[in-house]
C-alpha positions as a printed NumPy array, in Angstrom:
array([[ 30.369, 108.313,  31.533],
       [ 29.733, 104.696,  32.737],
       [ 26.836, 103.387,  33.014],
       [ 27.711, 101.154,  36.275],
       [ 29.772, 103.175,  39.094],
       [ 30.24 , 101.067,  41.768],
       [ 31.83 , 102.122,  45.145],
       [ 33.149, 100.437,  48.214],
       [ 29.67 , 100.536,  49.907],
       [ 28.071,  98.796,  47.489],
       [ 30.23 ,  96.104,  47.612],
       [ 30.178,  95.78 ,  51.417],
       [ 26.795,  96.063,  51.807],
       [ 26.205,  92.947,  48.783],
       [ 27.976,  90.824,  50.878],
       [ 26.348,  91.82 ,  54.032],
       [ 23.294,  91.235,  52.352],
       [ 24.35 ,  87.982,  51.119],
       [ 25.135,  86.671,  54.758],
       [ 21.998,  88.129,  55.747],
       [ 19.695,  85.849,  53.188],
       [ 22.37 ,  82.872,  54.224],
       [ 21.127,  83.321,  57.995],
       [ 17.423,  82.838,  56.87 ],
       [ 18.079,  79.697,  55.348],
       [ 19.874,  78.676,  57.934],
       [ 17.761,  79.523,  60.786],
       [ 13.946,  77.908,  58.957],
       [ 13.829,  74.868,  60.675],
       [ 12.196,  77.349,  63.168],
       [  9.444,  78.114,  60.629],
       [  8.201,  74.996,  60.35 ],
       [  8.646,  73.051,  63.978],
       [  4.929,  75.109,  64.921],
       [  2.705,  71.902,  64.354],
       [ -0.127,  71.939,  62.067],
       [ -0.445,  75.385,  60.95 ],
       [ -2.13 ,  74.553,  57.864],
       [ -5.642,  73.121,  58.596],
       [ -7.127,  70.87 ,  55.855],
       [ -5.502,  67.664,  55.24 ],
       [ -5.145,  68.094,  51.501],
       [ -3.508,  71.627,  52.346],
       [ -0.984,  70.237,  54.908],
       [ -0.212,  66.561,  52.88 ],
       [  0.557,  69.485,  50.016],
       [  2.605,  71.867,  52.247],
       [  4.392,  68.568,  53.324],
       [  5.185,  67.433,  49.93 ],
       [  6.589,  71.05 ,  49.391],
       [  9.124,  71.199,  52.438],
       [ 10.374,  68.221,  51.755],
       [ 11.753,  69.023,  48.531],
       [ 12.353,  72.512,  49.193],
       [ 15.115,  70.864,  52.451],
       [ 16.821,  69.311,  49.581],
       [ 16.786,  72.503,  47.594],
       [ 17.424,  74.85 ,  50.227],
       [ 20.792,  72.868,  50.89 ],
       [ 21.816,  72.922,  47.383],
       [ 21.115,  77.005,  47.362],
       [ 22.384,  77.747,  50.588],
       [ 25.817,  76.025,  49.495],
       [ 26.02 ,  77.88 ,  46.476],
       [ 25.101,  81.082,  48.083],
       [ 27.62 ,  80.393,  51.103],
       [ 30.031,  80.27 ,  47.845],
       [ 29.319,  83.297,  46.303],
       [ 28.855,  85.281,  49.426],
       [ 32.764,  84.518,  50.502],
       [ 33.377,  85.234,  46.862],
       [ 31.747,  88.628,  47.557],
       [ 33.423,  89.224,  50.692],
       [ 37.337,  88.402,  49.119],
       [ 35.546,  91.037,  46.01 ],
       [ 34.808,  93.482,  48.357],
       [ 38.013,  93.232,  50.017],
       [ 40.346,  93.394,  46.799],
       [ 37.976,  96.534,  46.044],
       [ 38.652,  98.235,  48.922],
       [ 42.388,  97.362,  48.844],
       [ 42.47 ,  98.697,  45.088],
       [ 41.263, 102.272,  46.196],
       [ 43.602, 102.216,  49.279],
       [ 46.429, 101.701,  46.341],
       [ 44.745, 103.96 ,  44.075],
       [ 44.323, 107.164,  46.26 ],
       [ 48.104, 106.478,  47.828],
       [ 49.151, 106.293,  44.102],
       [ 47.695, 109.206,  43.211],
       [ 49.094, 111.391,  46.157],
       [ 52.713, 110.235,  45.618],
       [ 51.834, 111.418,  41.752],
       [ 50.844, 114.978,  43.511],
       [ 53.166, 115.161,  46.033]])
């Protein structure tokens, strides 16, 4: 018995998951137009330091998940294909 089974679902739902994380990066600009949220100087001069290099980082990730979440989506589609060929193999083998 495997120790992995994966089904359709699971496929679908890893790439819907995958645009949903996408949309969050996407949509944090909003997250941090609020004005001075963080109080002390030292605090916000730190948080500031932070965003800026997390923009460049967040681009980087964002692109590579954008990648790999159309990767998942053509995945999940070839999986579902395959068991549409499967099952319709199988039942001309019965039939």
């Amino acid at each position: 018995m495997p120790d992995l089974k994966v089904s359709s679902v699971a496929v679908d739902e890893a790439a819907e998951q995958l645009k949903a994380v996408l949309e969050e990066l996407k949509n944090m600009d909003a997250m941090w137009d609020g004005g001075d949220i963080w109080g002390h100087k030292t605090v916000d001069n730190a948080m500031d330091d932070f965003i800026s290099n997390w923009w460049v980082k967040r681009e980087k990730l964002q692109s590579n998940l954008e990648d790999l979440q159309k990767k998942m989506e053509q995945a999940a589609e070839t999986w579902n294909n395959t068991e549409i060929e499967l099952t319709k193999s199988l039942e001309s083998e019965e039939g």
